[in-house]
Backbone of each chain as nested JSON, in Angstrom:
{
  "chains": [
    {"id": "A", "residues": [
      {"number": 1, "name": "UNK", "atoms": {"N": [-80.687, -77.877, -44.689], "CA": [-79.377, -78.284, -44.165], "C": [-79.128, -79.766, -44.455]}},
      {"number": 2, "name": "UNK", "atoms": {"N": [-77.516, -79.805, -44.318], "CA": [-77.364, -81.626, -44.742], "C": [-77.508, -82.065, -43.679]}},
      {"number": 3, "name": "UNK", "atoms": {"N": [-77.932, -83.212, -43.049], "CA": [-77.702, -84.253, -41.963], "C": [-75.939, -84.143, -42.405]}},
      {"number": 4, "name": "UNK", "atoms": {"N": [-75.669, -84.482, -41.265], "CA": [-74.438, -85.699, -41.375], "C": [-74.361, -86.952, -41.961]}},
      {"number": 5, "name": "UNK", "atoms": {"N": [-75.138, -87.732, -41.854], "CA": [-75.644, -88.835, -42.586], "C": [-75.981, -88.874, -43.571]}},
      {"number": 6, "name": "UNK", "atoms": {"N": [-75.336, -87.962, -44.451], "CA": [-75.837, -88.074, -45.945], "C": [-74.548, -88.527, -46.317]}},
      {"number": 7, "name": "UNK", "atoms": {"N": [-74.548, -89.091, -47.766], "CA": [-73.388, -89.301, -48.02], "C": [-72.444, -87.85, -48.394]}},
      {"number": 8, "name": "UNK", "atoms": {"N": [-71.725, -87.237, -47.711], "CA": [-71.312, -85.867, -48.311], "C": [-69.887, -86.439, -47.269]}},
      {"number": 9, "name": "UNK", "atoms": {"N": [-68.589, -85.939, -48.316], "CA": [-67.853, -85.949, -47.704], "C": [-66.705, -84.622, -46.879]}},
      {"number": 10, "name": "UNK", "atoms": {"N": [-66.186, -84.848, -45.837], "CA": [-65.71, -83.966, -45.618], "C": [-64.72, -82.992, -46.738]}},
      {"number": 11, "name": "UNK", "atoms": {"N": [-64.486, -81.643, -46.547], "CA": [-63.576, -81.26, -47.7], "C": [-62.126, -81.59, -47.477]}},
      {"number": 12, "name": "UNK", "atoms": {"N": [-61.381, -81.606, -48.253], "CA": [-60.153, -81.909, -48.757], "C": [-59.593, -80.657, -49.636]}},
      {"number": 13, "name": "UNK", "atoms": {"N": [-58.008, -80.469, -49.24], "CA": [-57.512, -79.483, -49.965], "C": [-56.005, -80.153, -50.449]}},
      {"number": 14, "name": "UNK", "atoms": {"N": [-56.177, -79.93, -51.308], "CA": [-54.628, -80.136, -52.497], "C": [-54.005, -79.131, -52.244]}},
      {"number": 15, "name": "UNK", "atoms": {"N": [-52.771, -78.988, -52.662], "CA": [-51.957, -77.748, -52.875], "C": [-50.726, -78.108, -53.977]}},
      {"number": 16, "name": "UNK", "atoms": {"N": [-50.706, -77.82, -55.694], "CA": [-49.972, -78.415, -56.345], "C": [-48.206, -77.998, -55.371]}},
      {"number": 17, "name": "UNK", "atoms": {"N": [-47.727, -78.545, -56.375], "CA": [-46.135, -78.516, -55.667], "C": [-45.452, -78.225, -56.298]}},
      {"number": 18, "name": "UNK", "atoms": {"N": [-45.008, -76.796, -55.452], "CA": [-44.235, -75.862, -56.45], "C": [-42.602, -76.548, -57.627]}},
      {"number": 19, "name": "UNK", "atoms": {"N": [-42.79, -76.064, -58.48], "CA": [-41.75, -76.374, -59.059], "C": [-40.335, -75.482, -59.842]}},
      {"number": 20, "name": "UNK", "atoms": {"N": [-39.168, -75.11, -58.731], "CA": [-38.572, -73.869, -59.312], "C": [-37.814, -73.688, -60.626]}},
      {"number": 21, "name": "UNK", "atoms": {"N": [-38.458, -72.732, -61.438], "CA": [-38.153, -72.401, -62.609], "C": [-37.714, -71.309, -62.646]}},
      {"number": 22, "name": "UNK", "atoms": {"N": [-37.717, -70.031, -62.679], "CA": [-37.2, -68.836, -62.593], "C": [-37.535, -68.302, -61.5]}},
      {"number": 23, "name": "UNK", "atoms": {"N": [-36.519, -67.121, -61.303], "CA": [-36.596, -66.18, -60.37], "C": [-36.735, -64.665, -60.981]}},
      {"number": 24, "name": "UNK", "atoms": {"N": [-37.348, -63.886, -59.821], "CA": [-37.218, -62.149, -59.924], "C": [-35.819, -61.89, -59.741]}},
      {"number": 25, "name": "UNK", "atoms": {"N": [-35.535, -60.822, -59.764], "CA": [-33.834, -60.402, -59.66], "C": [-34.424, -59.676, -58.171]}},
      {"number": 26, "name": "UNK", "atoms": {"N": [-33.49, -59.767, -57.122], "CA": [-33.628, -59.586, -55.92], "C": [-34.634, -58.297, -55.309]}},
      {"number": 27, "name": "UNK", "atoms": {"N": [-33.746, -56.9, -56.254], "CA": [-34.702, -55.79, -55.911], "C": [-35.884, -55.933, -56.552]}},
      {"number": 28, "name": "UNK", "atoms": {"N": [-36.657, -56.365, -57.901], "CA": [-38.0, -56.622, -57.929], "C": [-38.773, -57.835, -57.151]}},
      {"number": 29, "name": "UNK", "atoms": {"N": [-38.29, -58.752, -56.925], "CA": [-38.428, -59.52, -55.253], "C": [-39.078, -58.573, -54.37]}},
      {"number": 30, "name": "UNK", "atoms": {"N": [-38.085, -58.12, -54.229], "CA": [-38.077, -57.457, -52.64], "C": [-39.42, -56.657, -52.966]}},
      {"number": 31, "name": "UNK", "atoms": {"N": [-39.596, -55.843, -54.097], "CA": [-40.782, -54.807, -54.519], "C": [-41.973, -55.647, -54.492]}},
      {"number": 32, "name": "UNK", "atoms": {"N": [-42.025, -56.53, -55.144], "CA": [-43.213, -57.317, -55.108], "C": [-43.118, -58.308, -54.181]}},
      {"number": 33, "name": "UNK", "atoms": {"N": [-42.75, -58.783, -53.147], "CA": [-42.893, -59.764, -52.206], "C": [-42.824, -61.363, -52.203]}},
      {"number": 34, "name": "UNK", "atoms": {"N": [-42.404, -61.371, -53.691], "CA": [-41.919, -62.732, -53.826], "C": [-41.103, -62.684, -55.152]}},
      {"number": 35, "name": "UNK", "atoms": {"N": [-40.111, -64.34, -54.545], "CA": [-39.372, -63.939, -55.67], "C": [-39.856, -64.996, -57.319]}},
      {"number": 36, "name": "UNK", "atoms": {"N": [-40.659, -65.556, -56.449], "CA": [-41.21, -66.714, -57.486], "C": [-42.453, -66.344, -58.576]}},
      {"number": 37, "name": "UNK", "atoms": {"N": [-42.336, -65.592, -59.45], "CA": [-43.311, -65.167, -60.333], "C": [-44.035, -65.737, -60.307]}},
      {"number": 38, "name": "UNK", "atoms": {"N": [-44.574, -66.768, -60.157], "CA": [-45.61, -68.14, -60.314], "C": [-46.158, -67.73, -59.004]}},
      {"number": 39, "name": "UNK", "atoms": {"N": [-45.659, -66.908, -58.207], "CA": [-46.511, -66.454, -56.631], "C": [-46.772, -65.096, -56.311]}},
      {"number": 40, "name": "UNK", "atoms": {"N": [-47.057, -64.412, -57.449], "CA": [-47.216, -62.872, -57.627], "C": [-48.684, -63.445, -57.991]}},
      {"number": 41, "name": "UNK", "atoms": {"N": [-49.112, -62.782, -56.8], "CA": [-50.31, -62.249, -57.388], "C": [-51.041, -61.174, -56.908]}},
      {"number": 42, "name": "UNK", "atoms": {"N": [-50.68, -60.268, -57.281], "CA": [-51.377, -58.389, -56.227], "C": [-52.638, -58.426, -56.108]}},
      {"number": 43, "name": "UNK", "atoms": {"N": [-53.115, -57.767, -54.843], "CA": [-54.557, -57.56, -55.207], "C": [-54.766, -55.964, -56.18]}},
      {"number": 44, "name": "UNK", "atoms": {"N": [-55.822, -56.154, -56.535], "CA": [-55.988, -55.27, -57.209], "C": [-57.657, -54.235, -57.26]}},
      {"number": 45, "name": "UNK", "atoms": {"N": [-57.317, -53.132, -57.467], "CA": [-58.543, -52.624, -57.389], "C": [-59.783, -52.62, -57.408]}},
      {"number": 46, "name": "UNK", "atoms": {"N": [-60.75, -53.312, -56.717], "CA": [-61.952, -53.481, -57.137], "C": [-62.553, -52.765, -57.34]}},
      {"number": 47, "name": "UNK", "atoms": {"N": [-63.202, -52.296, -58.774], "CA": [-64.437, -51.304, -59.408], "C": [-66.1, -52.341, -58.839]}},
      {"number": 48, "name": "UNK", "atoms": {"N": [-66.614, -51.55, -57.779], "CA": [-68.105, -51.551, -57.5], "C": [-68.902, -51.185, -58.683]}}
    ]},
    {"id": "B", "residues": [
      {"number": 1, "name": "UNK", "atoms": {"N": [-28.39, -39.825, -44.601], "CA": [-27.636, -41.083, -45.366], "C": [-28.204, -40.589, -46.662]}},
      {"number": 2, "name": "UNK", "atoms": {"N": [-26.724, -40.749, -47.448], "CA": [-26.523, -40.786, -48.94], "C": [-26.933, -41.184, -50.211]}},
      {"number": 3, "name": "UNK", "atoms": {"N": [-27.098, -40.707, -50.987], "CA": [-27.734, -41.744, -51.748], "C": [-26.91, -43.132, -52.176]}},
      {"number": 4, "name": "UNK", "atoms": {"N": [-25.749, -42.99, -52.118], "CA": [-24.806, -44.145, -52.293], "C": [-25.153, -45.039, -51.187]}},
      {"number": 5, "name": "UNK", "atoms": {"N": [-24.925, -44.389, -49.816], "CA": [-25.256, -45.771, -49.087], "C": [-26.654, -46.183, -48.894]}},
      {"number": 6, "name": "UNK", "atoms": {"N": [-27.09, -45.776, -49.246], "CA": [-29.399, -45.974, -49.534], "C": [-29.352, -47.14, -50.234]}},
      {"number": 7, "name": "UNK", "atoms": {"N": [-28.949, -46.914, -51.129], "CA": [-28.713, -47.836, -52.859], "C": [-27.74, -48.921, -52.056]}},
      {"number": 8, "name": "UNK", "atoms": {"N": [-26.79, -48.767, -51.471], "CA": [-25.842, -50.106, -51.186], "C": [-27.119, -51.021, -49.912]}},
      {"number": 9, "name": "UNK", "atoms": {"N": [-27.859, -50.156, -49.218], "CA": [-28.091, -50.819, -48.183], "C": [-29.672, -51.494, -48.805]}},
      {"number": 10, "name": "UNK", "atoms": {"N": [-30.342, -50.71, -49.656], "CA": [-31.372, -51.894, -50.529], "C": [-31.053, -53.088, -51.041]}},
      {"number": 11, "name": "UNK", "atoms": {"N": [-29.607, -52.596, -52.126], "CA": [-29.151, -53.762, -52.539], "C": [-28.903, -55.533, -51.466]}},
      {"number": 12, "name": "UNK", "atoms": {"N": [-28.659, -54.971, -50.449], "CA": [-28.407, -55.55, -49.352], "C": [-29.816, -56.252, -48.92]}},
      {"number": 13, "name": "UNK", "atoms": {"N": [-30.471, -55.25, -48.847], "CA": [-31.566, -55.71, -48.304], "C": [-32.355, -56.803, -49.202]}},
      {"number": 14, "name": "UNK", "atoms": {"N": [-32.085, -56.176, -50.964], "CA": [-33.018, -57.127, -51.915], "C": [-32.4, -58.573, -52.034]}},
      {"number": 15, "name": "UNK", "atoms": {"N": [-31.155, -59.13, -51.526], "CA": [-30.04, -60.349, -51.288], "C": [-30.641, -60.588, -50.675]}},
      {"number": 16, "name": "UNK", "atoms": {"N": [-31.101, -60.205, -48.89], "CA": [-31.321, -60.859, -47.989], "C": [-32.831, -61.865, -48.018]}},
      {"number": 17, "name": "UNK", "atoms": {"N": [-33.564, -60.976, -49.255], "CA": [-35.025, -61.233, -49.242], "C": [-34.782, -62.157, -50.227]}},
      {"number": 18, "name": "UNK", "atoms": {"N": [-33.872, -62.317, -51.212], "CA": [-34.056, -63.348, -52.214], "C": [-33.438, -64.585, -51.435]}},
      {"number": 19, "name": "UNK", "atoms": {"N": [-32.686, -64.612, -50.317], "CA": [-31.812, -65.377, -49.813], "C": [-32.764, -65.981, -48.873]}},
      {"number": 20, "name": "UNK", "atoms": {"N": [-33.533, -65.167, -48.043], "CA": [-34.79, -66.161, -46.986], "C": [-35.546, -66.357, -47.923]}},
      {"number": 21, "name": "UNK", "atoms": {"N": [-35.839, -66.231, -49.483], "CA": [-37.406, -66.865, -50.194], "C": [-36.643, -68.241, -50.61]}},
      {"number": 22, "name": "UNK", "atoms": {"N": [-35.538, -68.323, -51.171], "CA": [-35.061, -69.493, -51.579], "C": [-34.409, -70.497, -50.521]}},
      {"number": 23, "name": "UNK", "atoms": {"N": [-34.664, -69.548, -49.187], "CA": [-34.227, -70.988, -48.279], "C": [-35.625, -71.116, -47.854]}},
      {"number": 24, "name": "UNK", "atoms": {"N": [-36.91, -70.823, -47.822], "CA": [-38.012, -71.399, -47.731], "C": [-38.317, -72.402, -48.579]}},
      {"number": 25, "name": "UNK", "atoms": {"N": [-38.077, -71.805, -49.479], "CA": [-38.28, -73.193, -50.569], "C": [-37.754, -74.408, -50.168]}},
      {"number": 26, "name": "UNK", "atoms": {"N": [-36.342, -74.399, -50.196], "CA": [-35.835, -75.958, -49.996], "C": [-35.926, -76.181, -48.726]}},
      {"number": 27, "name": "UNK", "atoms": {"N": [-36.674, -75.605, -47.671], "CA": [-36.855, -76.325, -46.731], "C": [-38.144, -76.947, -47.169]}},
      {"number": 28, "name": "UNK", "atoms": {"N": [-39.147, -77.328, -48.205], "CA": [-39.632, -78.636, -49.015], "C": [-39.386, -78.923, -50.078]}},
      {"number": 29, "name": "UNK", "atoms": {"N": [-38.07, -78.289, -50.411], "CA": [-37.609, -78.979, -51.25], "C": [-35.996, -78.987, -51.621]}},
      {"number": 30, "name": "UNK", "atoms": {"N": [-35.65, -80.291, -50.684], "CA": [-33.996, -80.231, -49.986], "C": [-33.234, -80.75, -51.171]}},
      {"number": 31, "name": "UNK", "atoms": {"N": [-33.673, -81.189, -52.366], "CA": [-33.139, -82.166, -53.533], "C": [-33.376, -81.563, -54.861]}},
      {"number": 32, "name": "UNK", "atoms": {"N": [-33.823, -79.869, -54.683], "CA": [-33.68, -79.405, -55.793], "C": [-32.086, -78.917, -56.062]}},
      {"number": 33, "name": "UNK", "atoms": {"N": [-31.677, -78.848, -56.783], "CA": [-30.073, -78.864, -57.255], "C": [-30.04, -77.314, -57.262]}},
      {"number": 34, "name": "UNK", "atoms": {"N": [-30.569, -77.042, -58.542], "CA": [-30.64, -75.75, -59.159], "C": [-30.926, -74.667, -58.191]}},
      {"number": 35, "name": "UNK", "atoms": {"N": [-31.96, -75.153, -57.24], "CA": [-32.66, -74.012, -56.121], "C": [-31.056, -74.168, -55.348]}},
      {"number": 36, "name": "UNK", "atoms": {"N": [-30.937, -74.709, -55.282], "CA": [-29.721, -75.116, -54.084], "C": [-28.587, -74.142, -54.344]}},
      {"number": 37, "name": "UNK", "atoms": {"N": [-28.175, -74.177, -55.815], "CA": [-26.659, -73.529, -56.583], "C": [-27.319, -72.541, -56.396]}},
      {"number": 38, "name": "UNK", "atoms": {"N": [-28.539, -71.978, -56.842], "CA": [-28.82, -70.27, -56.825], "C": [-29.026, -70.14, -55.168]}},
      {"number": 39, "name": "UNK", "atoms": {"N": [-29.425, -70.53, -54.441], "CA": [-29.082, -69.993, -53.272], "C": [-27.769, -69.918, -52.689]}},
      {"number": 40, "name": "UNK", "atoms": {"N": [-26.732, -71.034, -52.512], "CA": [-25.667, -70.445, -52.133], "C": [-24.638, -69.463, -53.009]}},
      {"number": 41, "name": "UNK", "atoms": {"N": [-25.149, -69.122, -54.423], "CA": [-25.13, -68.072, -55.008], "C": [-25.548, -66.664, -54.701]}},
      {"number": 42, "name": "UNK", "atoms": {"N": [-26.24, -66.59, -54.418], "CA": [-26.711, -65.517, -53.471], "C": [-26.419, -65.731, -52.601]}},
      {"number": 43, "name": "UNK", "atoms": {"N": [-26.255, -66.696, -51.683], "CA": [-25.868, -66.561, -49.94], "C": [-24.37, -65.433, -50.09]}},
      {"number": 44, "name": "UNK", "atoms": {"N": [-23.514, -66.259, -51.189], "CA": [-22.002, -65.404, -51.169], "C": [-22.219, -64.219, -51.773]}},
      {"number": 45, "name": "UNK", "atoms": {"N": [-23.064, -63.79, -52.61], "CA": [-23.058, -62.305, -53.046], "C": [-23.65, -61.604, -51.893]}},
      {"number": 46, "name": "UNK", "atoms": {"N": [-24.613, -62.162, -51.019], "CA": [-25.343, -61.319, -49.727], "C": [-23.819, -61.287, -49.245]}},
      {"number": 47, "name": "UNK", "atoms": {"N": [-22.983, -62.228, -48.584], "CA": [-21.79, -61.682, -47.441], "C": [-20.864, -60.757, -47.826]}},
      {"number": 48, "name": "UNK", "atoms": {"N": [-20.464, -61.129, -49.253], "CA": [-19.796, -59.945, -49.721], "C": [-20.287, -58.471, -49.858]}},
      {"number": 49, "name": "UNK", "atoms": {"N": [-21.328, -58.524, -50.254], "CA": [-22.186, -57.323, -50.013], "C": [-22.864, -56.967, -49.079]}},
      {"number": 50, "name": "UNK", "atoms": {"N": [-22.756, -57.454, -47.974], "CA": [-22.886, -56.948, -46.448], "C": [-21.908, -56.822, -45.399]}},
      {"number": 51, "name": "UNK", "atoms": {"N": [-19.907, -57.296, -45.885], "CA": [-19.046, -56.747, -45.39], "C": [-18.666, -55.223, -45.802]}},
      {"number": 52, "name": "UNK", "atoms": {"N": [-18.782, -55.625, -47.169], "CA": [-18.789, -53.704, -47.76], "C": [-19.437, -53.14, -47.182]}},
      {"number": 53, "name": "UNK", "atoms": {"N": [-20.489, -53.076, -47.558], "CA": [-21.289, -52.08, -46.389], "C": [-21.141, -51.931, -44.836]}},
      {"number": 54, "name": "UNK", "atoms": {"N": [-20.687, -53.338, -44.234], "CA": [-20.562, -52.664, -42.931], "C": [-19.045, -52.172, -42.663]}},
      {"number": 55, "name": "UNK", "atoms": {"N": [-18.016, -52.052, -43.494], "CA": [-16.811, -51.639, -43.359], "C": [-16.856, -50.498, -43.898]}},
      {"number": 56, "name": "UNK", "atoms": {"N": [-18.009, -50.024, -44.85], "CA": [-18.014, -48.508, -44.792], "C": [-18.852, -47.747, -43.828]}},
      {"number": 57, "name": "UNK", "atoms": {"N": [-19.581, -48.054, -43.787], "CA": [-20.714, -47.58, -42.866], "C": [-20.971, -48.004, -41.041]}},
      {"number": 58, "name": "UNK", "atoms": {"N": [-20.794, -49.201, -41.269], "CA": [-20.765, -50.038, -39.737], "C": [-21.546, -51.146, -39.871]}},
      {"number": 59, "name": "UNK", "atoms": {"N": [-21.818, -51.499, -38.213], "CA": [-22.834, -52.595, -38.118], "C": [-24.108, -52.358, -38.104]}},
      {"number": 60, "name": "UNK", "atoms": {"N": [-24.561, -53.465, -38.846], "CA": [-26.285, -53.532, -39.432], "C": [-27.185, -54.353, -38.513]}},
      {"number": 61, "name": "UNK", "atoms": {"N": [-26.016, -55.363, -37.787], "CA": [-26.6, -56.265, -36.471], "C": [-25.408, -56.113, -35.667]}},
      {"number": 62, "name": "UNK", "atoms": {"N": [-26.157, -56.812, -34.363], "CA": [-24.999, -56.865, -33.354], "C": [-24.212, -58.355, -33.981]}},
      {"number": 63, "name": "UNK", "atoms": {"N": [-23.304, -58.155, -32.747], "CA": [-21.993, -59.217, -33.039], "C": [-21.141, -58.977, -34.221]}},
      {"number": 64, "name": "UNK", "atoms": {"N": [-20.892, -57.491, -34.54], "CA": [-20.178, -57.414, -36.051], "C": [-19.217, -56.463, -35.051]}},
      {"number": 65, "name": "UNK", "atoms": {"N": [-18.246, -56.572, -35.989], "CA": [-17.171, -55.087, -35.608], "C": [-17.866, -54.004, -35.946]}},
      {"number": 66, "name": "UNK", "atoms": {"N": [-16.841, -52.965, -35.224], "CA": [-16.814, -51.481, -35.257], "C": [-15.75, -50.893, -34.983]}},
      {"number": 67, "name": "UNK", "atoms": {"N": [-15.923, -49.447, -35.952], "CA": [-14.452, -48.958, -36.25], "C": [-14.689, -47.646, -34.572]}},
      {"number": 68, "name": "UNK", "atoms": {"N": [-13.519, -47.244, -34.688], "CA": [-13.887, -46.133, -33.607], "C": [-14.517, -44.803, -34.008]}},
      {"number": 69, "name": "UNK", "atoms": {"N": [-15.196, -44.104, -33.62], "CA": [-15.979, -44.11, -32.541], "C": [-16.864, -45.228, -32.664]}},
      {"number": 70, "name": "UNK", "atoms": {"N": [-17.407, -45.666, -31.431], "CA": [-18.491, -47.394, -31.456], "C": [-19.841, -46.496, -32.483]}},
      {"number": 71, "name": "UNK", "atoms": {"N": [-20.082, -47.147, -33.785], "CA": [-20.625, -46.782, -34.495], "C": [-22.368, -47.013, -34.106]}},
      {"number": 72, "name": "UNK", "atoms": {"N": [-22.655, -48.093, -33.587], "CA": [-23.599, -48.474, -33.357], "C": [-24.78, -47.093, -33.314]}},
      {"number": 73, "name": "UNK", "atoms": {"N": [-24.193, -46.995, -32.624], "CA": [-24.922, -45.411, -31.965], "C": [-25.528, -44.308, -33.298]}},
      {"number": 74, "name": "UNK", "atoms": {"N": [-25.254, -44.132, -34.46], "CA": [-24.967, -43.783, -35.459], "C": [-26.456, -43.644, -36.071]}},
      {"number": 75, "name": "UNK", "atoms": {"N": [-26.702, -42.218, -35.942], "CA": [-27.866, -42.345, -36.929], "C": [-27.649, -42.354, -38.774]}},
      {"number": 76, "name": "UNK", "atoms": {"N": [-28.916, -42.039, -39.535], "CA": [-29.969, -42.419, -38.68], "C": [-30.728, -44.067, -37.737]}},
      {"number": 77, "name": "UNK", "atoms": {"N": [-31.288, -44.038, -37.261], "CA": [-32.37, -45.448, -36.916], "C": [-32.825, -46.008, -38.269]}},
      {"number": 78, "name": "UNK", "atoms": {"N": [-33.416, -47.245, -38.603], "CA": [-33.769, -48.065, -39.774], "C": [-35.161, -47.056, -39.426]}},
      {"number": 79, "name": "UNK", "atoms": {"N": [-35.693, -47.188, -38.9], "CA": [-37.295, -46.651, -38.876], "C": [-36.962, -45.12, -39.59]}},
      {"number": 80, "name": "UNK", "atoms": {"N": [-35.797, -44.258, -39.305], "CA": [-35.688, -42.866, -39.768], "C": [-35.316, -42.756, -41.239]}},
      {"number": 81, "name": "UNK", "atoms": {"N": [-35.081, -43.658, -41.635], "CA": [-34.433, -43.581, -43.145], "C": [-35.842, -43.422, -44.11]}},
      {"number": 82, "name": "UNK", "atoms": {"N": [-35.669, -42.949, -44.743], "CA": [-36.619, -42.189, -46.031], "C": [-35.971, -43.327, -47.375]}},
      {"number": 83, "name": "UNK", "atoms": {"N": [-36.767, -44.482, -47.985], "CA": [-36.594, -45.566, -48.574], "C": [-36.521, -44.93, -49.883]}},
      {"number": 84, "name": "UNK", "atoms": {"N": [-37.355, -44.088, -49.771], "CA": [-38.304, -43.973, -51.38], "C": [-37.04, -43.494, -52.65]}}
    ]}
  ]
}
């Protein structure tokens, strides 16, 4: 385990900043849950 | 319910969802232009396309008119409708 006293710093989180460029057309929006393609991301099937 | 009014009331519905994603947005980001014109672009295609529908069909929320008989009452329920 680390001490505290090590030099380790706490974590930090970024989050870039979105920038709007295109859109979905409303009903594929609505189907996929966003309208910002750049924020699609499905989960998807995991093969074990 | 019809397939005409199914189709009018998605359409409706897919406005409303593009209309709360793009006002999330500029609520951080109040100085995008473009986000701005396409939303109140859609804001006016959502009202126009949610008086049609409720002047054929009725009200979708309270505080709207109704024709006689008080439509409200009017099935089916949102939960009873078959989307697919």
């Amino acid at each position: 385990m680390y001490s505290p006293n090590d030099q380790m710093r706490l974590a930090r989180a970024y989050v870039p900043f979105q920038i709007y460029s295109e859109r979905l057309n409303p009903m594929e929006g609505l189907m996929k849950g966003t309208i910002f393609p750049e924020l699609y991301f499905p989960y998807r099937e995991h093969k074990r | 319910m019809n397939r005409e009014q199914l189709c009018q009331l998605k359409e409706l519905m897919a406005l409303e969802f593009t209309a709360l994603e793009l006002h999330l947005y500029l609520d951080t980001h109040p100085t995008d232009q473009r986000a701005l014109m396409d939303y109140n672009s859609v804001v006016q295609q959502l009202t126009i396309a949610r008086q049609r529908y409720q002047e054929r069909y009725g009200p979708i929320t309270y505080g709207e008119p109704s024709a006689y008989p008080w439509q409200w009452i009017n099935e089916p329920w949102p939960w009873e409708i078959c989307y697919e």
